[in-house]
C-alpha positions as CSV (number, residue, x, y, z in Angstrom):
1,X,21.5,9.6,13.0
2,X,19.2,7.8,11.1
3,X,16.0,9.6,9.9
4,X,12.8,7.4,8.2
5,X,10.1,9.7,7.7
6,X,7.7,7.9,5.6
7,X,5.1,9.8,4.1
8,X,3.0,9.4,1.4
9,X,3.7,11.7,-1.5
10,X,1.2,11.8,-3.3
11,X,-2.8,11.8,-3.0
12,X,-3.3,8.8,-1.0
13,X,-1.5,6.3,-3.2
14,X,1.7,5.0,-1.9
15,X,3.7,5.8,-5.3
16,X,6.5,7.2,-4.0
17,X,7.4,7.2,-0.5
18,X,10.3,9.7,0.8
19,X,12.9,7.6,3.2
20,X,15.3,10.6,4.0
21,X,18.9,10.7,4.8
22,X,20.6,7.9,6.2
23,X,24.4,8.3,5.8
24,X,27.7,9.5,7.8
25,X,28.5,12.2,6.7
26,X,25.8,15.3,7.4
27,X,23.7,15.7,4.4
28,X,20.9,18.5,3.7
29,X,18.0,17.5,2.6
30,X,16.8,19.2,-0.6
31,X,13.2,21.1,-0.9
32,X,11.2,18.7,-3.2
33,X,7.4,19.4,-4.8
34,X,5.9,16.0,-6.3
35,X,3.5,16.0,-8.9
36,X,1.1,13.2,-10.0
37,X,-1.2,12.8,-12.5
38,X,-2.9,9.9,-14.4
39,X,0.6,8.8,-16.6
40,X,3.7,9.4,-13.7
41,X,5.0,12.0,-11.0
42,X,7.0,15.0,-11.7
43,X,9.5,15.5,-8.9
44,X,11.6,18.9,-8.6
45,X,14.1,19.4,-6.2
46,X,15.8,22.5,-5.1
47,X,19.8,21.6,-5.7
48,X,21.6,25.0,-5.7
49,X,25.2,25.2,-6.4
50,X,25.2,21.3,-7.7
51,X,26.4,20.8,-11.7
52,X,25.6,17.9,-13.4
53,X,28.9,16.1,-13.1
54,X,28.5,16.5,-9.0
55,X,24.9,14.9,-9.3
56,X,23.7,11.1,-8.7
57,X,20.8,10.0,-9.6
58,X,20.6,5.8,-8.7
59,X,17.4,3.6,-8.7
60,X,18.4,0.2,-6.7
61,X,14.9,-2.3,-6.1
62,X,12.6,0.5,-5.3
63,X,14.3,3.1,-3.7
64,X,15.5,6.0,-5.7
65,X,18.6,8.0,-4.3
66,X,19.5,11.5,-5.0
67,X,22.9,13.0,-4.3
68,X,24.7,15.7,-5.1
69,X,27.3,18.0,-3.8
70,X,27.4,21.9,-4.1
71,X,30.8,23.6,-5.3
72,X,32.4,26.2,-3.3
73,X,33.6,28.8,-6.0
74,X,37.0,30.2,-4.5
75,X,38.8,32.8,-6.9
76,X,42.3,31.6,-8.1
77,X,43.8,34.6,-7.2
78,X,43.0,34.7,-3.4
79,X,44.8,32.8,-0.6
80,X,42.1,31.2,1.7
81,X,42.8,32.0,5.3
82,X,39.8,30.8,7.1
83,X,38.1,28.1,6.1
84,X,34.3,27.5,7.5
85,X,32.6,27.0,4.4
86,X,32.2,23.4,3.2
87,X,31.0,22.3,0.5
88,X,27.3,21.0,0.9
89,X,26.1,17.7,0.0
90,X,22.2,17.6,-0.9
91,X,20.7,13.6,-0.2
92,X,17.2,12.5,-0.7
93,X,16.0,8.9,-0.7
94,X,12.5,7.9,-2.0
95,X,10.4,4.3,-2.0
96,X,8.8,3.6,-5.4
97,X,5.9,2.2,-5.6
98,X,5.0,-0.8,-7.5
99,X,2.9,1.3,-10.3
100,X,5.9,3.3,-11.2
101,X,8.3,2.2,-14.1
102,X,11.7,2.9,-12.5
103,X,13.5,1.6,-15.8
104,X,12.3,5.1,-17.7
105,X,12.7,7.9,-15.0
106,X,14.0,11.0,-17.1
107,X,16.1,14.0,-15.2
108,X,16.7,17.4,-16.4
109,X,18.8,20.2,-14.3
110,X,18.0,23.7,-15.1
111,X,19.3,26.6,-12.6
112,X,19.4,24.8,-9.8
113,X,16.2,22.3,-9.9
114,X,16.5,18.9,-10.8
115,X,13.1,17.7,-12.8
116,X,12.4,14.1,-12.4
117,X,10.0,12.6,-14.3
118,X,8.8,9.0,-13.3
119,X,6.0,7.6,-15.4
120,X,4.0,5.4,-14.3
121,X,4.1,1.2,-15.7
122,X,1.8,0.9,-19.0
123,X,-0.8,-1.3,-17.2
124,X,-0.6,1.3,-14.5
125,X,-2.2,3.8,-16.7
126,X,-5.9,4.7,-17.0
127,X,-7.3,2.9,-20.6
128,X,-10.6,3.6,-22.0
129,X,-12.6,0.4,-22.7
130,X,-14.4,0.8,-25.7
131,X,-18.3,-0.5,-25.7
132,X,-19.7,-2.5,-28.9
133,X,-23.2,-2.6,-29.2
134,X,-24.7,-5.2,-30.6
């Protein structure tokens, strides 16, 4: 199934669009609050159970990707007998806009939450012009 819900994140601007799940294999969609202001976005999404070697994070032309697969912690000493658990893979899929700089995204995990921080392109920005009189 192929799911393109395309809706504007942010206030109005089309900065980053999210373009959710398309893949095979069934996928949960992570809980994601977006954050603009004047320099970037601030993206956080919810990711429990994923480390950081279990985690993608790809930018390809404007789409950014997020993948990342839960681990099922079984204790060594037990002998699994039924198995319904599996181990869940979280995939999200945004458009970038063209104001973003895609080139200097940061990501930080911390408990659970992936932080995301996309600034936005230099001429992007707000600048103060400066007035001379004369």
């Amino acid at each position: 199934m192929e799911e393109r819900n395309q809706v504007a994140a942010t206030r109005g601007s089309e900065s980053l669009t999210k373009v959710s799940n398309e893949s095979n294999r069934a996928a949960t969609l992570p809980a994601v609050d977006i954050y603009e202001n004047a320099t970037g976005i601030t993206l956080l999404a919810d990711l429990p159970g994923v480390s950081k070697d279990r985690l993608s994070i790809k930018v390809q032309a404007n789409e950014l990707l997020i993948e990342g697969e839960a681990a099922v912690q079984v204790p060594a000493e037990v002998r699994l007998v039924h198995n319904e658990l599996r181990e869940p893979l979280f995939r999200r899929s945004f458009t970038l806009g063209h104001d973003l700089d895609k080139d200097n995204i940061s990501a930080n995990l911390k408990h659970g939450v992936l932080t995301l921080q996309i600034p936005r392109l230099r001429e992007a920005q707000p600048r103060k012009i400066s007035v001379t009189v004369t």
